[in-house]
C-alpha positions in Angstrom: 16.9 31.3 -21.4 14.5 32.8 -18.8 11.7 31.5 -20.4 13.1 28.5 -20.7 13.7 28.2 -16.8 10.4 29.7 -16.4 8.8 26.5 -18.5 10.3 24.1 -16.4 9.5 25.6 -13.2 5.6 25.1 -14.5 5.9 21.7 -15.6 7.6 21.1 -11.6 4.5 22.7 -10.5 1.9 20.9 -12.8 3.5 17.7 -11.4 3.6 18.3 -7.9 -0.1 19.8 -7.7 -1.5 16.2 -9.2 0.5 14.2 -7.5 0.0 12.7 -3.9 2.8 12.9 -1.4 1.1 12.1 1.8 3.0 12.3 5.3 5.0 9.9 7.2 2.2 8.3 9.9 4.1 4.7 11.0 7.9 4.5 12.8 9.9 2.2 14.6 10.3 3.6 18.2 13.5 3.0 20.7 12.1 0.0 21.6 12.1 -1.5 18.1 8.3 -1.7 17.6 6.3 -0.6 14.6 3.8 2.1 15.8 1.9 4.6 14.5 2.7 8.4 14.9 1.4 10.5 17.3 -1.1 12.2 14.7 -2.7 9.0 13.9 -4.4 9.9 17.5 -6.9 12.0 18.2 -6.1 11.7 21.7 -3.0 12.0 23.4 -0.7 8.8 22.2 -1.7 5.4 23.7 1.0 2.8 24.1 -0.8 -0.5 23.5 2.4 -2.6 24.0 3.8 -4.7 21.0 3.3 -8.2 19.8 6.1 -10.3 18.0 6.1 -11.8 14.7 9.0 -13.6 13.4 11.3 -11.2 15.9 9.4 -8.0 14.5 7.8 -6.3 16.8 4.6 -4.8 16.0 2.3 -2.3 18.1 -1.3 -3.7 19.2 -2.7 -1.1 17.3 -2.0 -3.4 14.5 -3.5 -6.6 13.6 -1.9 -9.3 10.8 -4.5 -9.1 7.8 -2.3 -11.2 5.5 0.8 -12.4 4.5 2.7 -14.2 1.6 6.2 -16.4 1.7 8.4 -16.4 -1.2 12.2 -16.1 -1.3 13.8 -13.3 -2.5 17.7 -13.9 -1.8 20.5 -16.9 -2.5 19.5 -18.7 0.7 17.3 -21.5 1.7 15.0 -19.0 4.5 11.5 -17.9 3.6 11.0 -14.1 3.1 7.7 -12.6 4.1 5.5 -9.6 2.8 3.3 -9.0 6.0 0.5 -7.2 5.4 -0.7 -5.1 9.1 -4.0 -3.5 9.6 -5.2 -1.0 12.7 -7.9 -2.6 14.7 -9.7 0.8 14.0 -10.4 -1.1 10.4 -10.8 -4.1 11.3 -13.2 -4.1 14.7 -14.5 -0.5 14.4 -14.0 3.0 15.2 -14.3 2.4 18.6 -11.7 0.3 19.6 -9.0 3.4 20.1 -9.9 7.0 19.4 -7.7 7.8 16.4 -7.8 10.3 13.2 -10.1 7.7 10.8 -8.2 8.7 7.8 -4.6 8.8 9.3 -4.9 5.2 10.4 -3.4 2.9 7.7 -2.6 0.0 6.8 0.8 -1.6 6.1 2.7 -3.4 4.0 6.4 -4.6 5.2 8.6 -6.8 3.7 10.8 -9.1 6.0 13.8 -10.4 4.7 15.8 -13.5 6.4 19.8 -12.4 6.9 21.8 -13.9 9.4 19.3 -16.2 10.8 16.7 -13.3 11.8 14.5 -11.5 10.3 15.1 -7.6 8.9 12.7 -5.1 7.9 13.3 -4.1 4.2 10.9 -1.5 3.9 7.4 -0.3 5.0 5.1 0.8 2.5 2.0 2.8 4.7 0.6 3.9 1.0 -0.5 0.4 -0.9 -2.7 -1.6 0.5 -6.2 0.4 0.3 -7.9 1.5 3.6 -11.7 0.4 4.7 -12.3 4.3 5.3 -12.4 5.1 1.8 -14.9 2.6 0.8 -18.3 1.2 1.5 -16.8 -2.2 1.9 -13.4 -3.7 2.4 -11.6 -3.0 -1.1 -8.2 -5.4 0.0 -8.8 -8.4 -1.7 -5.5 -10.3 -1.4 -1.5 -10.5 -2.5 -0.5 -13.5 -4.7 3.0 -14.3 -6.1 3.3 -13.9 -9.9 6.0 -15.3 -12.7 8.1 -12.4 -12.8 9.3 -13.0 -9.3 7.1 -10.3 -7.6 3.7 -10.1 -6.5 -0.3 -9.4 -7.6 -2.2 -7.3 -5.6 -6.0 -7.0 -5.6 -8.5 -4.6 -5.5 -12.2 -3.6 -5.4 -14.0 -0.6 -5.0 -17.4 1.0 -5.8 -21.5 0.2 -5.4 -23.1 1.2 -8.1 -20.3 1.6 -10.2 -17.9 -1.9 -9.7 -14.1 -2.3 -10.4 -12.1 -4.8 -9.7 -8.2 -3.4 -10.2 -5.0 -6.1 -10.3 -1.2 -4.4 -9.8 2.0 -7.1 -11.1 5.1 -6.1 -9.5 7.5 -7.3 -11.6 11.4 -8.1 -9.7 14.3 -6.8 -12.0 18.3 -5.4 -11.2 17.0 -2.3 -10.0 14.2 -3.8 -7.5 10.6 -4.8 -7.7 8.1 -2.2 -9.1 4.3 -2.0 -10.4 4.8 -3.0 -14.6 1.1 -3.5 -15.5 -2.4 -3.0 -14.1 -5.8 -4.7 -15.0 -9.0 -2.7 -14.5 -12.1 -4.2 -14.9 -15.9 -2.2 -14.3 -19.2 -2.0 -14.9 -22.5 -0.9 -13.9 -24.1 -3.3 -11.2 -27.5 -3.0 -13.9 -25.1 -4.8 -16.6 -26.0 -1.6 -18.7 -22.1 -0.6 -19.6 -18.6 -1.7 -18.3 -15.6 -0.5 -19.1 -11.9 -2.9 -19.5 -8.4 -1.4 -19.8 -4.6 -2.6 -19.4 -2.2 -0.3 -18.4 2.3 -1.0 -18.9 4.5 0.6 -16.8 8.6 1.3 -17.5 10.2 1.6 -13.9 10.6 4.2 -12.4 11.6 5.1 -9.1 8.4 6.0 -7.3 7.0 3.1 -8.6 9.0 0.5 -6.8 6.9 -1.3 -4.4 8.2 0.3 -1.3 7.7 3.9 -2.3 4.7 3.5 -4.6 1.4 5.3 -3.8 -1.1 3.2 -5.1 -4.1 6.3 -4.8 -2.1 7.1 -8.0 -3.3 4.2 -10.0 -6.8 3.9 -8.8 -8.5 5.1 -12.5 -11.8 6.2 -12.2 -13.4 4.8 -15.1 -15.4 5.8 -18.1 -19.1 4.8 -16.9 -21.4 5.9 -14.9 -20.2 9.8 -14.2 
C-alpha cells in the first residue's frame, strides 16, 4: 500500500514540476477598475486613472489591442472578448517603469445581463506577450463553427511557426479542442506540420488555460 501511495505522490510531483502555474498579476480594485498588481511595478504602484469601455473600467496602464462580438446567451445583446495590452508592449519600456515580464496582456470576456455589461472572467495567461519574442507574436482572434473562437500565433526568426488554437463551446464551457502548428526554416531547407485534439478538461477552458503550455517547440532547426 505504501508503495502505492509513494507512486502517486511521484506522478503529483512529475506533473507539477513541468507544468506552469504562474501568479495572479491583474485585479479589480474598490473602485471597480482592472489594474495590474503592485508587482507588475518596479517602482512603487502608479495610479494612472481608468478609462471606460462598455461600463468596464479599465486602468491606463492598458490599451484595447483587439476585440471580437459574438453572442453567447438567449438574448438579442452582443457579447465581447476584449483583448487589453500594457502600453509597456505597445509604446515601449519607457512609458511606466514596470517588471518587463510581469506586465501582461489580457483577455476578458464581457457578457451582456440585465442591460450592462459583466465581466465573465480574465484570462492574464493566453494572449502571448511582445517580451518573449523578437516581434509581436498576437496575430488576431476569429470566431469559428463550433461556437468559440481561433486564436493566432507566430513566433521565431530563423526558425518560423505560425500556431492556430479552436476553442470549441460545449455544456461544460468553451475550451482549446485542437491546435495547428505550422514551421519551417526561413532557408526553405526543412519545415515541420502537426495537428494536435484535445478532450476537455478543466485547465483547458479558455479562462483558466495557460497557453505557454501548448507553444510546441518543433522538430527543426535544434
Amino acid at each position: 500500500m505504501n508503495c502505492v501511495f509513494r507512486f502517486i505522490a511521484l506522478v503529483i510531483l512529475n506533473v507539477f514540476s513541468f507544468a506552469v502555474f504562474p501568479q495572479k498579476l491583474t485585479y479589480i480594485n474598490s473602485n471597480n477598475c482592472i489594474i495590474p498588481s503592485s508587482e507588475v511595478y518596479n517602482t512603487d504602484s502608479i495610479d494612472l486613472g481608468c478609462f471606460t469601455f462598455l461600463g468596464i473600467k479599465i486602468s491606463n496602464f492598458y490599451l484595447i489591442k483587439d476585440s471580437l462580438k459574438l453572442k453567447l446567451n438567449n438574448d438579442s445583446k452582443i457579447d465581447y472578448y476584449l483583448i487589453i495590452s500594457p502600453i509597456t508592449q505597445e509604446y515601449g519600456e519607457d512609458t511606466v517603469h514596470v517588471t518587463p515580464h510581469l506586465a501582461k496582456r489580457l483577455l476578458i470576456l464581457l457578457v451582456s445581463e440585465n442591460n450592462k455589461y459583466n465581466i465573465s472572467f480574465i484570462n492574464e495567461n493566453i494572449i502571448p506577450n511582445n517580451y518573449d519574442y523578437q516581434s509581436d507574436p498576437y496575430m488576431g482572434i476569429t470566431l469559428n463553427e463550433w461556437e468559440g473562437i481561433n486564436l493566432s500565433v507566430s513566433t521565431g526568426s530563423s526558425v518560423k511557426c505560425h500556431y492556430k488554437y479552436f476553442f470549441k463551446k460545449n455544456n461544460k464551457g468553451t475550451y482549446l479542442a485542437k491546435s495547428n502548428m505550422n514551421c519551417y526554416l526561413i532557408n526553405l531547407t526543412d519545415s515541420y506540420e502537426k495537428e494536435r485534439l484535445y478532450k476537455f478538461k478543466k485547465n483547458r477552458r479558455i479562462e483558466t488555460i495557460i497557453l505557454d503550455n501548448y507553444l510546441y517547440k518543433p522538430k527543426i532547426g535544434y
